[in-house]
C-alpha positions as CSV (number, residue, x, y, z in Angstrom):
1,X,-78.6,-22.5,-140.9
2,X,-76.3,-19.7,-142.0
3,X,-77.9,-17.2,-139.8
4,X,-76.8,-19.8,-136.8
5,X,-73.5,-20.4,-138.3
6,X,-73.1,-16.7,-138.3
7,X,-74.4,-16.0,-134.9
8,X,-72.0,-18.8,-133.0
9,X,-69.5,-17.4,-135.1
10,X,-69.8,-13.9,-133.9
11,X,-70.3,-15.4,-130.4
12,X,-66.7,-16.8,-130.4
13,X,-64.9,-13.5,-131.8
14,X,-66.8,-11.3,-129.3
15,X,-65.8,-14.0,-126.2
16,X,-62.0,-14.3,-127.5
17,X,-61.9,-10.0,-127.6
18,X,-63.1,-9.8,-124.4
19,X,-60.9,-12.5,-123.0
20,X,-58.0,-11.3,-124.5
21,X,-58.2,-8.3,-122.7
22,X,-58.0,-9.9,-119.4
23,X,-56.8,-13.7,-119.9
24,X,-55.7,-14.0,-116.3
25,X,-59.5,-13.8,-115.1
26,X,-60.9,-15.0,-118.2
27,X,-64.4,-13.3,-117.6
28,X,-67.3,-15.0,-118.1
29,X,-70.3,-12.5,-120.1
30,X,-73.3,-13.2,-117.6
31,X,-76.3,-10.8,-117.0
32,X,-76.5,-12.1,-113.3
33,X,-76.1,-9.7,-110.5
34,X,-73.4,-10.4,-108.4
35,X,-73.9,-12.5,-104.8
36,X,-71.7,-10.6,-103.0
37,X,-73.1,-7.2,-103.8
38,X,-76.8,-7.9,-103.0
39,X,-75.5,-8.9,-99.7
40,X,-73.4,-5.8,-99.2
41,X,-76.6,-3.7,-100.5
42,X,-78.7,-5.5,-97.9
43,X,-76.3,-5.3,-95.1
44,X,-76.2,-1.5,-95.6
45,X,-80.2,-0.8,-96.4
46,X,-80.1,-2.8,-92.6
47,X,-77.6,-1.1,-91.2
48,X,-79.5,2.5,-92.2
49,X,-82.7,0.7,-91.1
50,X,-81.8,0.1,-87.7
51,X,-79.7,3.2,-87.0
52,X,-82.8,5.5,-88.1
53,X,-84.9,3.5,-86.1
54,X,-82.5,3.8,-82.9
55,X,-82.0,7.1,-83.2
56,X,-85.9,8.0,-83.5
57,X,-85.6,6.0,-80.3
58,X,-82.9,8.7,-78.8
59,X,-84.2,11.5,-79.4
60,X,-88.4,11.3,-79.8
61,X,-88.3,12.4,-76.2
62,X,-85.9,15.6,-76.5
63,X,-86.5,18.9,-78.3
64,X,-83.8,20.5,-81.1
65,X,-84.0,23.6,-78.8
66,X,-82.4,21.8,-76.0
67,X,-79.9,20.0,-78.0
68,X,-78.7,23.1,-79.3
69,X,-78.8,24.9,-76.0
70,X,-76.6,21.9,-74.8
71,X,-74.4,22.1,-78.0
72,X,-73.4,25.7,-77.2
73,X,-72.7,25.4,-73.8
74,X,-69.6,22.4,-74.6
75,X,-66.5,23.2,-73.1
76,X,-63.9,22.4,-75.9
77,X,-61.1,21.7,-73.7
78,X,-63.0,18.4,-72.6
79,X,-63.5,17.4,-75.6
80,X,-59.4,17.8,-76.5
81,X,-59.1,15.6,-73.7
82,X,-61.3,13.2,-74.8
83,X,-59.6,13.0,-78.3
84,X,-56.2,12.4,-76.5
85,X,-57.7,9.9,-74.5
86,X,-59.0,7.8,-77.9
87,X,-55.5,8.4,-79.5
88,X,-53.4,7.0,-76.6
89,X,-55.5,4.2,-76.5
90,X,-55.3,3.3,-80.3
91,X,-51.5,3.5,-79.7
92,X,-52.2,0.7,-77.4
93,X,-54.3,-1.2,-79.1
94,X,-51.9,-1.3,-82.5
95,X,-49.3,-2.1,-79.5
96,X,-51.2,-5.2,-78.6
97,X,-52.4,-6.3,-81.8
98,X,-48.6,-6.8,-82.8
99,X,-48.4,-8.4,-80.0
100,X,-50.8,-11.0,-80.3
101,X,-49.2,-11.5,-84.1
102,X,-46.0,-11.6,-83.4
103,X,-45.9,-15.2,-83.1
104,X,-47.3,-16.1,-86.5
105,X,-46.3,-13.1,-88.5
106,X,-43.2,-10.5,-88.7
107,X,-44.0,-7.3,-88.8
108,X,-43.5,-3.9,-87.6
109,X,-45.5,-1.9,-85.3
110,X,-46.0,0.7,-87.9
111,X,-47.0,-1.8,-90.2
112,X,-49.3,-3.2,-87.6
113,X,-50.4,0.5,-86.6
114,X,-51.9,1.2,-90.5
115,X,-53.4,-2.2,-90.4
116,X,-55.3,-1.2,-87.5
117,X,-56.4,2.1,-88.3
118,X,-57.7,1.2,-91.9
119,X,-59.7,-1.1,-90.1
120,X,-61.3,0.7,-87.7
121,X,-62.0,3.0,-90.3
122,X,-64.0,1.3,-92.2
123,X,-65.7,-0.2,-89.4
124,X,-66.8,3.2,-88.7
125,X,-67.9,3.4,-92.5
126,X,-69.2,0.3,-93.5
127,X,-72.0,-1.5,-91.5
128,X,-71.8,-5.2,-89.7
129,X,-67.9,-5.1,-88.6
130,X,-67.0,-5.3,-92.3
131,X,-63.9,-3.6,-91.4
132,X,-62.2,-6.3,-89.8
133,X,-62.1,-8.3,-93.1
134,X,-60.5,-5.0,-94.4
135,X,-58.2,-4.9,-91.8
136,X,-57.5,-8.6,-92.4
137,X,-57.0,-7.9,-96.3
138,X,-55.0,-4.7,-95.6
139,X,-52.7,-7.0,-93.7
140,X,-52.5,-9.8,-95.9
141,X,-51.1,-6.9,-98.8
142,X,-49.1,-4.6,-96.9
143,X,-47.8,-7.3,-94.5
144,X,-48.0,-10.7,-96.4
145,X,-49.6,-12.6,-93.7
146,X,-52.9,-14.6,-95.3
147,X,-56.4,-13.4,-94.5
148,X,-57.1,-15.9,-92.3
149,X,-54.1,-15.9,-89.9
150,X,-54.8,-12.0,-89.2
151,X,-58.7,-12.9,-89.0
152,X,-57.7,-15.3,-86.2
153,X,-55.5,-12.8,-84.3
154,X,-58.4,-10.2,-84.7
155,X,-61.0,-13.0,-83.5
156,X,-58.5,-13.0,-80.1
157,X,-58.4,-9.5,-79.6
158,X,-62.0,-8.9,-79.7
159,X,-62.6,-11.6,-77.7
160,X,-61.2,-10.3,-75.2
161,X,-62.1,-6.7,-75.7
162,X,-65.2,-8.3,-75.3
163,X,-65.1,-10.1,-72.3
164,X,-63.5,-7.3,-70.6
165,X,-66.3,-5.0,-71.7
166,X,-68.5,-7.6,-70.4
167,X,-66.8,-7.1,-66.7
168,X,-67.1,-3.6,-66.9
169,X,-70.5,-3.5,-67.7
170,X,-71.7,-5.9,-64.5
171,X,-69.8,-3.6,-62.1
172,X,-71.3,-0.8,-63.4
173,X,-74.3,-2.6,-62.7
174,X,-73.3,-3.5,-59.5
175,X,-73.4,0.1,-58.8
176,X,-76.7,1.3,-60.5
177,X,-79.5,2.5,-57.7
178,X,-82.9,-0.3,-57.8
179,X,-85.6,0.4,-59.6
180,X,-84.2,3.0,-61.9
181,X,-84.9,3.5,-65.7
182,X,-83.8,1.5,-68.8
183,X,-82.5,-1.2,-65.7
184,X,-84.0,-4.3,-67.0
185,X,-82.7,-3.1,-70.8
186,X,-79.1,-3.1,-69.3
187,X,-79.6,-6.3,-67.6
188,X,-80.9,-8.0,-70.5
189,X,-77.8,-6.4,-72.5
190,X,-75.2,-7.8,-70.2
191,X,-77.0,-11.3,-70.1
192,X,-76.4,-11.2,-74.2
193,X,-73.0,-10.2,-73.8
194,X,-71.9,-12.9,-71.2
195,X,-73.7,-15.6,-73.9
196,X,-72.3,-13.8,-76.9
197,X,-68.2,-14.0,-75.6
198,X,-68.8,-16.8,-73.2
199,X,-69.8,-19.0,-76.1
200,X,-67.2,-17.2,-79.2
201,X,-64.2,-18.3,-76.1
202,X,-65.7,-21.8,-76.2
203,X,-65.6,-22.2,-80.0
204,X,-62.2,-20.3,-80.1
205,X,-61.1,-22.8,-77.8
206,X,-62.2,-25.6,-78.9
207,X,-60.3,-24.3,-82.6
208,X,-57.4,-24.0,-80.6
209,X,-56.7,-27.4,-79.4
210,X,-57.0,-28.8,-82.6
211,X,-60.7,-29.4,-82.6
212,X,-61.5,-32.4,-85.4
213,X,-65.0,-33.8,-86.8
214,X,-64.6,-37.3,-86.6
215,X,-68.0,-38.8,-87.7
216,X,-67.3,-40.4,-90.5
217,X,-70.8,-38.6,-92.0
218,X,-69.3,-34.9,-91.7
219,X,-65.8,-36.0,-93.5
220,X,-66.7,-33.5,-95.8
221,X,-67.0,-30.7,-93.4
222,X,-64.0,-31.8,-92.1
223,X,-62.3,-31.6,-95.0
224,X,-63.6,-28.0,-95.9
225,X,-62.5,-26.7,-91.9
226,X,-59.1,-28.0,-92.4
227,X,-58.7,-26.2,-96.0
228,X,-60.6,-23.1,-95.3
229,X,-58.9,-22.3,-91.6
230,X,-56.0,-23.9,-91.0
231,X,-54.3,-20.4,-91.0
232,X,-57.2,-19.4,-88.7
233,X,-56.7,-22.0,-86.7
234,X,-52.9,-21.5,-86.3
235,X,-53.5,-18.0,-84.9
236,X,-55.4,-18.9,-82.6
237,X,-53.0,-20.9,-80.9
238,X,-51.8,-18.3,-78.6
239,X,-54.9,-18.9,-76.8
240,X,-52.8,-22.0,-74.9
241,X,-50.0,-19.8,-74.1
242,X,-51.0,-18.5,-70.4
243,X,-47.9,-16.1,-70.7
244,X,-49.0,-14.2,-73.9
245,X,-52.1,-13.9,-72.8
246,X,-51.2,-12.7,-69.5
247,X,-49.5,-9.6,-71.6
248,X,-52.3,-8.9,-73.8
249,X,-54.4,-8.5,-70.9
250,X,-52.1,-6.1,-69.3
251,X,-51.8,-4.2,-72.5
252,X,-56.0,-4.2,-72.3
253,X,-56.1,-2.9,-68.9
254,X,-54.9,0.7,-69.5
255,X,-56.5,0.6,-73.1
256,X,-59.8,0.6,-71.7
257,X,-59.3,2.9,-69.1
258,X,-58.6,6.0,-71.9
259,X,-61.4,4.4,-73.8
260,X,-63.3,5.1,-70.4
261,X,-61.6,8.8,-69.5
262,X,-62.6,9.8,-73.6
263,X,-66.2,9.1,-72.4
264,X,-66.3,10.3,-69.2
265,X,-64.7,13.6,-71.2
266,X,-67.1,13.9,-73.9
267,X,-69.8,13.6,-71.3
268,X,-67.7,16.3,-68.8
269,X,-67.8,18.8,-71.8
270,X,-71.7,19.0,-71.6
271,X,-71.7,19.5,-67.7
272,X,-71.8,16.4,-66.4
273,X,-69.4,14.8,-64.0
274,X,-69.6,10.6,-63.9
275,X,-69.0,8.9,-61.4
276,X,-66.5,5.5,-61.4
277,X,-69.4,3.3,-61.5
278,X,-71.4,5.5,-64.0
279,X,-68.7,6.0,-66.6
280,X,-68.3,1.7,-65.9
281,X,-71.6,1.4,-67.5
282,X,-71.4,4.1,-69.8
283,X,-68.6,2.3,-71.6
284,X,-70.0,-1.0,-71.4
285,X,-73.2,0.0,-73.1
286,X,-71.7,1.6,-75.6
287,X,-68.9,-0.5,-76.7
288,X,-71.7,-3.8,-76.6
289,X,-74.1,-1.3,-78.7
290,X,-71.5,-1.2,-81.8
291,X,-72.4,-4.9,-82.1
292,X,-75.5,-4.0,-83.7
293,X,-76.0,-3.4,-87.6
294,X,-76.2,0.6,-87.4
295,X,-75.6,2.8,-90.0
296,X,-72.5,4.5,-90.9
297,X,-70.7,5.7,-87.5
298,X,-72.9,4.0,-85.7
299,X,-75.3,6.6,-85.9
300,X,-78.6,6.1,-84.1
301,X,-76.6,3.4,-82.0
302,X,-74.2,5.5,-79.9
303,X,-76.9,8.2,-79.4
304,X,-79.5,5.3,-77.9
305,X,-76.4,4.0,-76.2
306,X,-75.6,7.7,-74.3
307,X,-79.3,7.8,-73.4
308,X,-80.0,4.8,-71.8
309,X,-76.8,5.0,-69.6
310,X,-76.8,8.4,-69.0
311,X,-81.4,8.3,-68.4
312,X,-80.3,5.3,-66.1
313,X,-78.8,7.8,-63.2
314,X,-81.4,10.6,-64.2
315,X,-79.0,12.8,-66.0
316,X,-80.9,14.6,-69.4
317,X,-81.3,13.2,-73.2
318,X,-80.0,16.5,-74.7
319,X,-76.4,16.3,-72.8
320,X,-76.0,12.4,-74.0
321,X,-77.1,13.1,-77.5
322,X,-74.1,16.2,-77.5
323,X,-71.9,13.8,-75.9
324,X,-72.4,11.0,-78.3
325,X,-72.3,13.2,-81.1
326,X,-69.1,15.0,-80.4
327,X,-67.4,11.2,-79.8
328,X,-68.3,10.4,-83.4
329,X,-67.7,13.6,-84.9
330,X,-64.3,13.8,-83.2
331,X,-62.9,10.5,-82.2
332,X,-64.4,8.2,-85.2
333,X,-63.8,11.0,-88.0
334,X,-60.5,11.8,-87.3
335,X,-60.2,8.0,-87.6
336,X,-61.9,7.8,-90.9
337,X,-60.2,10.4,-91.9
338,X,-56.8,9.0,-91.6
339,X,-57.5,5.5,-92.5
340,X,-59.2,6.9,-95.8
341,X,-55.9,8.6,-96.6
342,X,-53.7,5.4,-95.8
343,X,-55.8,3.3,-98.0
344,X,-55.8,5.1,-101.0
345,X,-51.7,5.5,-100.5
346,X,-51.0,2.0,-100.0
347,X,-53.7,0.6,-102.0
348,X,-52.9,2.6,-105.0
349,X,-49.4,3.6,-104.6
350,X,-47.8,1.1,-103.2
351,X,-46.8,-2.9,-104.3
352,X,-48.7,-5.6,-103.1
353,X,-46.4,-8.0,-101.0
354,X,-46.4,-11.3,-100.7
355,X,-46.6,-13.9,-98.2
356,X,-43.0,-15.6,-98.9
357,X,-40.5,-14.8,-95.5
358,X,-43.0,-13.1,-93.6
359,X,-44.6,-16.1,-92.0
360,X,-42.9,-18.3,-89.1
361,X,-43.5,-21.9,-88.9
362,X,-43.7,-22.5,-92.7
């Protein structure tokens, strides 16, 4: 009885220490792991999983000695080229992100700019398009916008990044000679993609117009969409506005174009010259390939991506493998490399904002 007495006792000091170091959390002593680190274990042991098993894919039919032969044979001044290209279009893109969030949040292109590259950043780091959600949080702190309202604006741009992507990819198609190899993979990869964005513009749509669930039996879900999203659902709003759109699409036009010329110059640097229609599906394959869980840098993914498009017109393994390489080395670690350095400025020196007078319409 004592021995209880005492034990409950110590219980209750040891809880009111611990809580009076952090009363505003008041943390709970549990031996549980935690849900949303098994997931983010998992997601990366997958992401590692396929991109090792896609790039075994790439390269179990090319030698190291022609890979390096390839490698010293790049003319640098392509791949300068190339890295302009990618920059110019990132200008572009943190251009027309602010303009697809102008009308739900104030904020300046620099602002906007940061948000954006910390984003792609850790996309290029972290597995399953986790970045967005960091891009989304970045904005939320160093904007004060919520979560959900830059989530929706994201959801707009890549749908139609997507659908454009989508379009290039069929021309390209369009283009390929019959009977050639990897053809069926690339028309089953444009078939998911027109399913994929077709069916995310029908749901984004559908959001968009003020979509309710009426049946009395789903009141709950209801309930839980109208709490959870309403933000969401608020962005996504510019989807109605045929002149907004309009401009967005124009500002995609010439993004995807550099994002085209830094291919068709990473490629050029190993010794191959594209065509229109072959750089077309180059960039459609490879931009609908980062959809997949890869590894960090979509390593294994871009490499399969470069061999299928570039096998599909005959050209060699060895010159896409260099080609994909030098993209990632060049174009998505200068990225990492300057979204790294933004986020641990603004993240550790720098306030938090808040929401309050950034937001229009509340």
């Amino acid at each position: 009885m004592t021995k209880d007495i005492g034990e409950r006792s110590f219980r209750r000091y040891r809880n009111r220490a611990f809580y009076s170091v952090c009363p505003q959390h008041q943390c709970r002593v549990t031996s549980r792991l935690n849900p949303s680190l098994i997931k983010t274990a998992l997601r990366l042991v997958l992401g590692f999983a396929v991109g090792v098993v896609l790039l075994w894919f790439a390269l179990r039919t090319v030698g190291s000695e022609d890979i390096l032969k390839t490698a010293g044979s790049v003319e640098a001044w392509w791949l300068v080229g190339g890295l302009t290209c990618y920059a110019l279009a990132l200008v572009l893109r943190s251009w027309r992100w602010h303009r697809i969030l102008s009308p739900v949040l104030s904020v300046s292109r620099l602002r906007t700019a940061e948000a954006l590259i910390v984003g792609y950043a850790m996309n290029y780091v972290i597995p399953a398009r986790i970045g967005e959600i960091v891009r989304a949080d970045y904005c939320k702190r160093r904007m004060g916008g919520s979560r959900s309202l830059a989530l929706g604006t994201i959801a707009v741009e890549r749908l139609i990044d997507g659908i454009l992507v989508v379009g290039i990819l069929i021309s390209g198609l369009l283009l390929l000679p019959a009977h050639v190899e990897y053809a069926e993979v690339l028309k089953g990869l444009a078939i998911t993609g027109v399913l994929l964005f077709g069916g995310g513009a029908v749901v984004l749509f559908a959001l968009s117009s003020g979509w309710r669930i009426r049946w009395e039996r789903f009141a709950w879900l209801a309930g839980l969409v109208e709490r959870r999203f309403q933000d969401f659902r608020k962005s996504l709003r510019i989807l109605r506005s045929g002149t907004l759109i309009g401009q967005v699409l124009l500002f995609s036009i010439p993004i995807w174009i550099l994002d085209s010329a830094n291919l068709w110059a990473m490629v050029r640097a190993t010794g191959i010259s594209l065509s229109i229609g072959q750089t077309m599906l180059l960039t459609g394959v490879v931009s609908l390939s980062t959809l997949l869980p890869s590894a960090p840098g979509f390593l294994g993914t871009i490499q399969l991506a470069f061999v299928i498009s570039l096998g599909a017109f005959g050209f060699s393994s060895a010159s896409a493998i260099v080609a994909a390489t030098a993209n990632q080395l060049l174009c998505f670690g200068s990225v990492v490399l300057l979204g790294g350095a933004l986020m641990t400025y603004f993240y550790i020196g720098q306030p938090i904002r808040t929401p309050q007078g950034d937001q229009r319409g509340q």
